[in-house]
N, C-alpha and C positions, 0 to 999 in steps of 0.2 A: 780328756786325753786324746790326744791324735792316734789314728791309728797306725802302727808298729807293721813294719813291711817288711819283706825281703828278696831282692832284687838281681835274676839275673844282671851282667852291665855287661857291656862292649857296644863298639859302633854299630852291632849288628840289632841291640836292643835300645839302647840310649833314649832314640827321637822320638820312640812312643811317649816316653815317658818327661820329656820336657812338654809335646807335645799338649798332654793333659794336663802339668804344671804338676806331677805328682810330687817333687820334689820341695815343692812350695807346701803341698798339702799333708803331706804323711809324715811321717816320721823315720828313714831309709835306714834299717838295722845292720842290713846287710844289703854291698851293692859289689858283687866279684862275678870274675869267671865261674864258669858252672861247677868245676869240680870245687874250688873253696866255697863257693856258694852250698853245695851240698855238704862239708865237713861243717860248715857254722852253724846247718840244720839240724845236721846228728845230734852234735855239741848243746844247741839253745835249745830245740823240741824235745831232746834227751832228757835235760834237766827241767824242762817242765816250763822253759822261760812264754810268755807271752807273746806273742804272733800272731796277726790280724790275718795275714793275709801272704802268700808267697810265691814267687817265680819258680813253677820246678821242670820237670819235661816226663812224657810220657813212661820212657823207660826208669825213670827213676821213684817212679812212681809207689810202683809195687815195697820197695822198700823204705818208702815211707809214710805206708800206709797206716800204722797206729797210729801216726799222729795228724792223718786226715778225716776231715770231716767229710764221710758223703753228702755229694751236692744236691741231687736230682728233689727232693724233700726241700730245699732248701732257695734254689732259684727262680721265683714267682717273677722274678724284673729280666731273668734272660731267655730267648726264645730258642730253646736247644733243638729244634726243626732245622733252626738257620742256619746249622752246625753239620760238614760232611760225617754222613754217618761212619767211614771209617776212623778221620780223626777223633770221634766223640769212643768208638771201639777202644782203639789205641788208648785212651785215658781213663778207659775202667780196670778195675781190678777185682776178682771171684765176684764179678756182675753189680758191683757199685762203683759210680760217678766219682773217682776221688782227686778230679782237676778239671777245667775247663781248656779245651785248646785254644793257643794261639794261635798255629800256624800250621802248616803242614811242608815238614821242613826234607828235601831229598836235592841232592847235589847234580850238579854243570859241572860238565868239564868247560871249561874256558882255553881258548889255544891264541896264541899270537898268531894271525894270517903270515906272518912277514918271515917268521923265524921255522913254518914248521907246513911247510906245502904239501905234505899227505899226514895226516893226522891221523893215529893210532885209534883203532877203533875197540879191541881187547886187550887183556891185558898180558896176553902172551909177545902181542903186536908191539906194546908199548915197552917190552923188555925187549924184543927183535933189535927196536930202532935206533936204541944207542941213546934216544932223547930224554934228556931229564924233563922228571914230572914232579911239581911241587905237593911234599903232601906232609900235614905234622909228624911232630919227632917223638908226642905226647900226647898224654891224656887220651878223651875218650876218642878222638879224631885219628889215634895211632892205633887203637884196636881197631875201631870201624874200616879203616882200611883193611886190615888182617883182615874183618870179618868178611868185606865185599872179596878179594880174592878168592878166599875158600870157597866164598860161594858160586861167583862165577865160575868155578871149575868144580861144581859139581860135591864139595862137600858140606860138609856141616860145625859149628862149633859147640853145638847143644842140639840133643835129642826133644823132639815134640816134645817133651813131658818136661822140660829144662833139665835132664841130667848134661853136665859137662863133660865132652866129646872130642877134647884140643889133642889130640893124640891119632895125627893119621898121616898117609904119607901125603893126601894132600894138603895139610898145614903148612908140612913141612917142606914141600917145592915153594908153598907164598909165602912163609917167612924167607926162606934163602933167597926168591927172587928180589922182596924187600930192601934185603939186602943189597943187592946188587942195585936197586932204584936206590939208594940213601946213598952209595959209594958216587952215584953223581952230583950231588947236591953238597953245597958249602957244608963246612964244620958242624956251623951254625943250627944246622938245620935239628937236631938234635933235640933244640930246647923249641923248636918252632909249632905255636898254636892256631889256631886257625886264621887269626888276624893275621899271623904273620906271614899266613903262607900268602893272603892276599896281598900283601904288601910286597911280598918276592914276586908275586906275578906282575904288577902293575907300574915294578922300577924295573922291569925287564930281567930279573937272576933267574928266573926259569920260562921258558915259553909256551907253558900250559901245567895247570893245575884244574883240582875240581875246590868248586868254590858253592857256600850255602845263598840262599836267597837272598837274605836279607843282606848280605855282601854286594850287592850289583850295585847299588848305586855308586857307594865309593870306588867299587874297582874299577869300573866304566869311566871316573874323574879322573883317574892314574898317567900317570906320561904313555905307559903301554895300553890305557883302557880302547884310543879308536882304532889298534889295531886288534883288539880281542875279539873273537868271534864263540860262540855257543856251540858245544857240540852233546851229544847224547853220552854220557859217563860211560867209562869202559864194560863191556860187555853190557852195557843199558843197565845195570845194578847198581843203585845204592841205599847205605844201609840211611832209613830212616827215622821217624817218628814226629811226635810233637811239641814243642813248646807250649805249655800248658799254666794254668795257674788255681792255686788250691789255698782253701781255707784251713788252719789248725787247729785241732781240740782244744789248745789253749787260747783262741780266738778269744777276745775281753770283751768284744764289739761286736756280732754277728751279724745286727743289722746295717752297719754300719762297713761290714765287710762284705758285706751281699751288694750293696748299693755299689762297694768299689768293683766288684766282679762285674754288675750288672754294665757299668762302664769299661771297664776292657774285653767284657763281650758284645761289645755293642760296635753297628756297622762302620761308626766314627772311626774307631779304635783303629779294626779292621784295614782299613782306607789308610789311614796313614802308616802301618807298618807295609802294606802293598807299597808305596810310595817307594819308600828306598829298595823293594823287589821280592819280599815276603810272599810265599802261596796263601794266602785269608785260609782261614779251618771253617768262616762261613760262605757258602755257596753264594749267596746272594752279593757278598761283595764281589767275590774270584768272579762273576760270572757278568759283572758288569765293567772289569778292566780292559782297558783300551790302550795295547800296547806303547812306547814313546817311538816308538819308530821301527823299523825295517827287523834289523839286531834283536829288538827287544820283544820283536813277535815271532822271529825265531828262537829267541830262549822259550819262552812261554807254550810253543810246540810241543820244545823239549822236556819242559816241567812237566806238562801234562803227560805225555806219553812215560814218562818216568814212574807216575803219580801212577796212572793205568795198569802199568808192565811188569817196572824193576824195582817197587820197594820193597826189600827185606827189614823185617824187625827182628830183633832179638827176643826169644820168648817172654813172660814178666816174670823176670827171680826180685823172690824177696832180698838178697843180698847183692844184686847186682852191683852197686858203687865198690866192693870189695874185691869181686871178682875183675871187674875191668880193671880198676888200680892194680892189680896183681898182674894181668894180662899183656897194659900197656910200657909200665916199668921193664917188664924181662923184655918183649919185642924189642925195645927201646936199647937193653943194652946187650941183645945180638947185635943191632946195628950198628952200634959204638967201637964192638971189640970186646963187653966185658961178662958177656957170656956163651957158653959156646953154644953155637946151632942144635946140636945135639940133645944138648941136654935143658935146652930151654922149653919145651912143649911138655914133657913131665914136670918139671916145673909148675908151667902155669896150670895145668891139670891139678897137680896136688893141693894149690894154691883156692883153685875152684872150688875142689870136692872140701877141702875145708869150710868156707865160708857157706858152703850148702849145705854142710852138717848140724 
C-alpha cells in the first residue's frame, strides 16, 4: 500500500509537491486550504483513520498533538542541525519534536511604486492615509491581522501562560480601525483569503497589501507585479510561524514515512520551495540564496530583519483551531455590519475561555 498523506494545497504549496512527483507517488487524502485541511484531521485522526504522513504548521501543532508522533527518536535520515533553531523551537510542544518545519513563514508588505509615493509605515499611518490596504476577510489571515495591530500598539491577545485576554481597550481601537480599513475594500473582500488578496494586488484593486513568501513568485508575474516594490510590514510586526510536517500515531508505514520526511527535509526540497520565495527553516539553504535581482534582495533584507525583529507567535494552546475559528468569524462580521463593535470582543473572549476549559 502507498502511503496515505495529507496535504496542505494552494499556489503557495503545490510546486514542491509536483516537484518531487509526490502526487505520482502517495496516495493524496487530503489536499485543501489549511483550515479544511485541519477539520479533515480532527475528523480522520479523531476516528483513528490511517495517516502516513501530514502537512500541518507550527501553531496548530499543539492541538494535535495526541495524534503526533514525536520525531527526534525517530529521524536517523534528517540532519536537524541544518534546521534554524528557532523554527525547530516553534515546532515543539512540552519539549517534544512533533513536526519538522518547512519554512519560516512572516509577511511583506508589498506596495505599488506607481499608485502610492509615501508609503505607510505603521499602522496608525496607514489608517491616517485614506489608502486601502489588502488584507483577508477570513480564516486565520483575519485573526493574524487583529493579532499584529494589538500588538503593534502595545497589547496583548493571550497572557504568557495562554490565558485569553481579547478584552481591552486596545482591541477594541484595532477592531474599529479594521473596520474602517474593510469600509475601503470591495464587497468582496469579506470572503477573501490569502490567495485572493494576492490576486487583488497583482490586477491592481488595491495598491499595497502584506503578502507570505511563498507568494512572490506569482505575484511578481501579475500585470501589477513590475511595479511592486518590498517594504518592512507595518510597525515591522508580523504574526508568524511555521509550516511544518508530522508523522501520525496511526502511521501504517513508519519507515516508510521517515524516508518521505527525510525527503521533504532535505536541501533539495528546501531549494525548490525558496524558488518561488519561501524563507528555507534550513540554514544551509537560506544561507546559500542569491537574490533574482535588485527587488528581490531588497525583499530578502526585509525578510530577515523581520525574521530578527518583528516575529510574534501566538503562545501553543491546545485548542487553538477553535479559538481562531471563534475569533475570525465575529472580526469578520463586525466588518460586514452583523455584529456590533461592542459586543463582539466579549464575544470572542467567552468563546476562548470556552474552548480552554
Amino acid at each position: 500500500m502507498s502511503l496515505r498523506v495529507a496535504l496542505v494545497g494552494g499556489p503557495m504549496y503545490d510546486g514542491l509537491y509536483r516537484s518531487l512527483g509526490l502526487f505520482d507517488e502517495v496516495e493524496v487524502v487530503v489536499h485543501a486550504d489549511h483550515p479544511t485541511l485541519n477539520r479533515e484531521l480532527a475528523r480522520r485522526l479523531g476516528a483513528g483513520e490511517r495517516l502516513d504522513l501530514i502537512a500541518t504548521h507550527s501553531k496548530y501543532a499543539p492541538s494535535q498533538a495526541a495524534w503526533l508522533t514525536p520525531l527526534e527518536e525517530s529521524l536517523d535520515e534528517v540532519d536537524l542541525d541544518a534546521f534554524a533553531e528557532r523554527a525547530l523551537a516553534l515546532c515543539r510542544w512540552q519539549g517534544r519534536l512533533l513536526s519538522l518545519p518547512r519554512n519560516i513563514d512572516v509577511r511583506t508588505l508589498w506596495v505599488d511604486a506607481d499608485a502610492v509615493p509615501a508609503v505607510p509605515t505603521t499602522w496608525t499611518d496607514l489608517d491616517a492615509s485614506g489608502l486601502a490596504f489588502g488584507f483577508t476577510g477570513r480564516d486565520s489571515g483575519l485573526f493574524g491581522t487583529f493579532f499584529e495591530v494589538v500588538t503593534a500598539w502595545g497589547g496583548r491577545l493571550f497572557t504568557p501562560d495562554g490565558t485569553p485576554a481579547l478584552v481591552s481597550d486596545v482591541a477594541g481601537d484595532a477592531l474599529t480601525m479594521l473596520r474602517r480599513l474593510a469600509g475601503r475594500l470591495p464587497e468582496s473582500q469579506a470572503e477573501w483569503h490569502y490567495d485572493d488578496v494576492d490576486i487583488a494586488l497583482g490586477a491592481g484593486v488595491v495598491p499595497m497589501a502584506a503578502a507570505w513568501p511563498g507568494g512572490t513568485a506569482a505575484l511578481r508575474a501579475t500585470t501589477a507585479g513590475p511595479r511592486l516594490r518590498p517594504h518592512p510590514y507595518f510597525d515591522g510586526i508580523s504574526y508568524s510561524g511555521c509550516h511544518s510536517w508530522a508523522i501520525p500515531t496511526t502511521c501504517g508505514d513508519l519507515p516508510g514515512a521517515v524516508a518521505l520526511l527525510g525527503r521533504l527535509g532535505s536541501a533539495t526540497a528546501h531549494r525548490v520551495d525558496a524558488v518561488a520565495g519561501t524563507v528555507p527553516a534550513r540554514t544551509d539553504v537560506l544561507a546559500a540564496i542569491q537574490p533574482a535581482d535588485a527587488v528581490d534582495a531588497a525583499r530578502w533584507d526585509v525578510l530577515r530583519r523581520t525574521i530578527a525583529d518583528g516575529m510574534i507567535t501566538y503562545p501553543p494552546l491546545h485548542r487553538f483551531p477553535e479559538i481562531e475559528d471563534a475569533c475570525w468569524s465575529t472580526i469578520r462580521d463586525v466588518l460586514v455590519g452583523r455584529t456590533a463593535l461592542g459586543d463582539a470582543l466579549g464575544i470572542m473572549q467567552a468563546a476562548a475561555i470556552a474552548a480552554c476549559a
